[in-house]
C-alpha positions in Angstrom: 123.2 -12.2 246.0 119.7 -14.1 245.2 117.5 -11.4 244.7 114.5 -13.5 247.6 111.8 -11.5 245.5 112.6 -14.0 242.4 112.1 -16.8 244.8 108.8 -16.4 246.0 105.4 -17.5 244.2 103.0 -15.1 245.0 100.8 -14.8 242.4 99.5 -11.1 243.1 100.8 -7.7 242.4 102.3 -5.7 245.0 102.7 -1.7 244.5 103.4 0.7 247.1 103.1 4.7 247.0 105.6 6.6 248.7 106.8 10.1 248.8 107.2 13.0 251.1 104.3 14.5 253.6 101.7 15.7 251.0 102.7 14.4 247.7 99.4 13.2 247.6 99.8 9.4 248.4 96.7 8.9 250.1 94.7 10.5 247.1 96.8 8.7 244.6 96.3 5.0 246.1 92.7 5.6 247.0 92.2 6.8 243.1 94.0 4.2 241.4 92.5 1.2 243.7 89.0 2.4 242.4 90.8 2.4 238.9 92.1 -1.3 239.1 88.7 -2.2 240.6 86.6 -0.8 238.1 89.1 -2.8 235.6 88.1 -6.3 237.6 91.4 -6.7 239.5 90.8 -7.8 243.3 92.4 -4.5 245.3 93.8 -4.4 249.0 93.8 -0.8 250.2 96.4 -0.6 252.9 98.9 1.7 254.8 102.1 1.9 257.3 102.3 2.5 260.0 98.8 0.9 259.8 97.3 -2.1 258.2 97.1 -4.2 261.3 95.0 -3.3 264.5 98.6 -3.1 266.1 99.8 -1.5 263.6 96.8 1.2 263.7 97.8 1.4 267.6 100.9 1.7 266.7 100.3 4.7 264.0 98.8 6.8 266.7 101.8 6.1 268.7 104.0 7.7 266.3 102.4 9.8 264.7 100.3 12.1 267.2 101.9 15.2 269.4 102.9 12.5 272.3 105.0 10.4 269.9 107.9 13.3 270.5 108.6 11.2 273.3 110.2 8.9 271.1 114.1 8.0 270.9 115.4 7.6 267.2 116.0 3.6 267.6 113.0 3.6 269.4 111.2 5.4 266.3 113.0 2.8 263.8 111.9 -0.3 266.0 108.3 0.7 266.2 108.1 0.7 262.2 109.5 -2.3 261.6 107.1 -4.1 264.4 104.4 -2.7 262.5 105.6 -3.7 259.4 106.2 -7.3 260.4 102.9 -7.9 261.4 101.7 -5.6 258.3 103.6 -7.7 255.9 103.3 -11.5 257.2 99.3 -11.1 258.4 98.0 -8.9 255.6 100.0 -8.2 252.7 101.7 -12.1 251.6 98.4 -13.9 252.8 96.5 -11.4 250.2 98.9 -11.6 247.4 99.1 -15.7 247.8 95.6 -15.3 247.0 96.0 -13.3 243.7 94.9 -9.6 245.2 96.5 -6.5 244.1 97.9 -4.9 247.2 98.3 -0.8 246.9 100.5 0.0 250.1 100.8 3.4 250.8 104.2 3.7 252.2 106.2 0.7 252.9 110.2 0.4 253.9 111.4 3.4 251.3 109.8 5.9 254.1 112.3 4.1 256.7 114.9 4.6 254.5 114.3 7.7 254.2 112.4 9.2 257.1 114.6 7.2 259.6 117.3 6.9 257.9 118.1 10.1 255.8 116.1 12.1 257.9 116.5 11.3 261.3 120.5 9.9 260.2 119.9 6.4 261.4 121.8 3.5 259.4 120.6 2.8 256.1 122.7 -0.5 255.9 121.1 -1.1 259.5 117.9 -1.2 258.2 118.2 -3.1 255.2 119.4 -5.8 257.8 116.4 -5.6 260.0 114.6 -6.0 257.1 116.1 -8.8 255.4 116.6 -10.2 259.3 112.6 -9.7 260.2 110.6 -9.0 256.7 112.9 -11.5 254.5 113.9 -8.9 252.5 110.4 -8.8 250.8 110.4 -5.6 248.2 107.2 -4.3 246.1 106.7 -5.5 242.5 106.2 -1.8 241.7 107.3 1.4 243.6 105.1 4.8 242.5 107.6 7.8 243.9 105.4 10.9 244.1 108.4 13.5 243.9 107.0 16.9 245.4 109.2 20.1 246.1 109.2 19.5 250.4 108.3 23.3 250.9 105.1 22.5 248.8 104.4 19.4 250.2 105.3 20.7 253.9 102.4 23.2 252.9 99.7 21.1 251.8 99.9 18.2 254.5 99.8 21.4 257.7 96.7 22.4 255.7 95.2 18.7 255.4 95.7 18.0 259.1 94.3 21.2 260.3 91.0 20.5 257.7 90.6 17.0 258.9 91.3 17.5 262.7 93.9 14.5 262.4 96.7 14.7 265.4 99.3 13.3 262.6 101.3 16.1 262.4 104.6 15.3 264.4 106.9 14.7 261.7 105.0 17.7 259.5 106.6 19.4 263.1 110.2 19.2 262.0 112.2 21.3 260.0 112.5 22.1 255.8 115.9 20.6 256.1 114.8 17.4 257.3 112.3 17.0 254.4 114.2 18.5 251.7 116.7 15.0 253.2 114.2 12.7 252.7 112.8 14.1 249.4 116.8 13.7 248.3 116.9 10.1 249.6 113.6 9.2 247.8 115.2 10.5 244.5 118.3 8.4 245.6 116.4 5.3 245.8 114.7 5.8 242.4 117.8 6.1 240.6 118.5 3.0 242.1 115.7 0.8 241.3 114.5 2.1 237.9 113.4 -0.6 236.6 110.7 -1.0 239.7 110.2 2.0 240.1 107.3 4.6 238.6 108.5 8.4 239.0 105.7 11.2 239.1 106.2 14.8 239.6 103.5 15.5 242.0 104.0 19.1 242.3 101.0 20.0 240.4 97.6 19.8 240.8 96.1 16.8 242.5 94.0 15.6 239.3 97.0 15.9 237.0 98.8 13.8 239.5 96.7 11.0 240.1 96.1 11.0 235.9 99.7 10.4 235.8 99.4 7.7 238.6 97.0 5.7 236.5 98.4 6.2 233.3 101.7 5.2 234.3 100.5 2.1 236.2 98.6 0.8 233.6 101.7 1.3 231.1 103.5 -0.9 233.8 100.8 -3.8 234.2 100.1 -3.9 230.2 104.1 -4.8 230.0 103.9 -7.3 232.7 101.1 -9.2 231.1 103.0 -9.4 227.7 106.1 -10.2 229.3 
């Protein structure tokens, strides 16, 4: 199969963060788009569920204490709405135009939130999103690999700091992280060669050095390539 990354032009870079409930995602993308920013690049900051105002409706939707009222498919269907508008009204309109777009979380959270999580399809989602997103992937995934207990830890404590009503999938159980930290693993081993692993169990400064370090490795070899 024609790999439909390959055969469009966009001229940008597209990298998305992704990882389990506090690995530090939003830190990491927020630090590295000052980076790229400070270096000259032009830098989209963006997010899913998010990104769009629907999406943003949408984030609250599923997100917040009265998105439990949610049916699996239902979950899966909202995601990919948001992403559809997400990737065809923001992300390819600002990579046609040469931008770097840091996504923090993109379709490896369906995979594995939906899908290894909640036990959805995998193979169904891939089709929605080759059916809906033409199978559009990110130049460059960053995987920030956290121990799930940890992580479960840190993100409870972030919501309850910042007052944000975000917390319904921090709400389920270890075992359901501990899947989706396996299925994130799962996908890296499967796309090495796009994708950037970081241990993100220590502290967050070491973390986001190894974000920027590692990025910067990864864009120096695209521009001599």
């Amino acid at each position: 199969m024609i790999d439909r990354r390959i055969m469009q032009s966009y001229r940008g870079v597209f990298i998305v963060v992704e990882g389990c409930d506090g690995s530090g995602k939003g830190s990491a993308v927020a630090a590295l788009g000052a980076h790229l920013m400070a270096l000259g690049h032009d830098v989209l900051l963006t997010r899913e569920p998010g990104g769009t105002d629907e999406g943003l409706e949408l984030r609250r939707l599923l997100l917040s204490a009265e998105g439990a009222i949610w049916d699996e498919g239902a979950e899966l269907l909202l995601m990919i709405a948001a992403r559809i508008q997400h990737v065809k009204r923001v992300i390819q309109p600002a990579l046609a135009a040469g931008r770097v777009v840091l996504c923090d979380r993109y379709v490896g959270s369906t995979l594995a939130y939906q899908g290894a999580g909640r036990g959805l399809s995998q193979e169904m989602i891939l089709m929605l999103h080759r059916q809906f997103v033409d199978d559009f992937w990110p130049d460059l995934t960053v995987l920030l690999d956290v121990d799930a207990r940890l992580g479960l830890t840190r993100s409870r404590a972030r919501l309850v700091e910042q007052g944000l009503d975000e917390g319904r999938f921090e709400d389920l159980d270890l075992a359901f992280h501990q899947r989706v930290g396996d299925d994130f693993r799962a996908q890296a081993g499967r796309c090495q060669d796009r994708t950037l692993v970081i241990d993100a169990n220590p502290t967050m400064d070491i973390v986001r050095e190894a974000v920027l370090n590692g990025v910067d490795a990864w864009l120096a070899e695209r521009v001599v390539a």
